[in-house]
C-alpha angles and dihedrals in degrees: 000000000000131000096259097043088057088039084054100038089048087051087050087053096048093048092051096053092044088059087051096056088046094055093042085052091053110046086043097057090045094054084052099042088059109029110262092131104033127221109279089021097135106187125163115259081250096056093049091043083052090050096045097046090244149122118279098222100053081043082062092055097043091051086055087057099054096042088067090054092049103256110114139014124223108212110198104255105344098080142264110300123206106236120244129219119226118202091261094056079055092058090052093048099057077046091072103031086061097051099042101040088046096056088036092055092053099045085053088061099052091060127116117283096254091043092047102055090037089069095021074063091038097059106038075054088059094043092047082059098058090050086057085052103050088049090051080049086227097142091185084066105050089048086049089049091039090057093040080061093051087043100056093042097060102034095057103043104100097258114095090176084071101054086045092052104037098047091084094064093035090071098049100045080047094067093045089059095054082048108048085029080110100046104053126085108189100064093138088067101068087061094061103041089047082053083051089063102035090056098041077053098050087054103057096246115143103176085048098050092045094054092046083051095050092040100049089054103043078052092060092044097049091043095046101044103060084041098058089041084048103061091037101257113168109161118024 
């Protein structure tokens, strides 16, 4: 066999492992995202690779992925654990979410024209969505349409710093909201308040957008975290 047809044969291997892992990381952060494996669920990389229909070895490596972004744990010898959030992580999160989405919200509407009304379209599109869902009553739906909204406004913003910092805790807040969708009692609001900073986008106002960002999710916050205190709630 000569030097180049190992060299090619050894890429096609590599490639192929590295599409494993992707599909394990995937399927993996999905499960977790939505509940599928629950937090504190602790489980061997056989047994998830079982459940997911994968391979156990690019399950180990996945799981290495997502240890570094904070959703699992690997316990020598005693399995991968889905990590919990106490009410505190959920504080942070909203931290960040504030921040991020605020400042997100004001770059948007600095945009140019074109760029600006074709969000400011995308997300009341989203938002329109999650109207759809509530009346369906399909709860899953409207979460999947509310963080499509947040998506968008922070991913095209301008900034791609933004989207790489604040996917960690994406993933995370979005699985507090599958979780809390039933708990909490004001989910109209956030339709209008999302229409608060899709409009104040549209317009060009950047003052404006940022403050109906920052409102909409110190709302939720201070919504979400008496409520979780209230029914008892210490691990999500």
């Amino acid at each position: 066999m000569k030097l180049g047809d190992v060299q090619e044969r050894d890429d096609v291997a590599r490639e192929r492992g590295a599409s494993l892992v992707d599909a394990a990381y995937g399927a993996l952060k999905h499960a977790i995202r939505e509940s599928v494996f629950p937090p504190g669920y602790q489980a061997s990389a056989g047994e998830l690779a079982l459940r997911l229909g994968v391979s156990r070895t690019p399950v180990h490596e996945a799981a290495l992925r997502l240890q570094e972004e904070g959703l699992v744990r690997i316990l020598p010898k005693r399995g991968i654990l889905i990590c919990a959030l106490a009410p505190h992580d959920i504080a942070e999160i909203y931290e960040v979410l504030i921040a991020i989405e605020a400042g997100a919200a004001e770059l948007s509407a600095r945009l140019p024209e074109a760029s600006r009304l074709a969000l400011a379209e995308d997300l009341d599109r989203a938002t329109s969505a999650m109207g759809q869902a509530l009346a369906a009553g399909d709860l899953a739906a409207w979460g999947h349409a509310d963080e499509a909204f947040h998506r968008l406004l922070v991913e095209r913003c301008g900034n791609g710093r933004f989207a790489r910092i604040i996917q960690t805790v994406n993933d995370q807040s979005h699985r507090a909201r599958m979780l809390t969708l039933r708990l909490r009692p004001r989910l109209p609001a956030s339709e209008a308040e999302h229409r608060d900073t899709s409009d104040a986008i549209r317009r060009g106002l950047p003052g404006l957008a940022r403050e109906a960002a920052r409102r909409h999710r110190i709302r939720a916050r201070d919504e979400l975290l008496p409520l979780i205190e209230s029914v008892g709630l210490r691990h999500m």
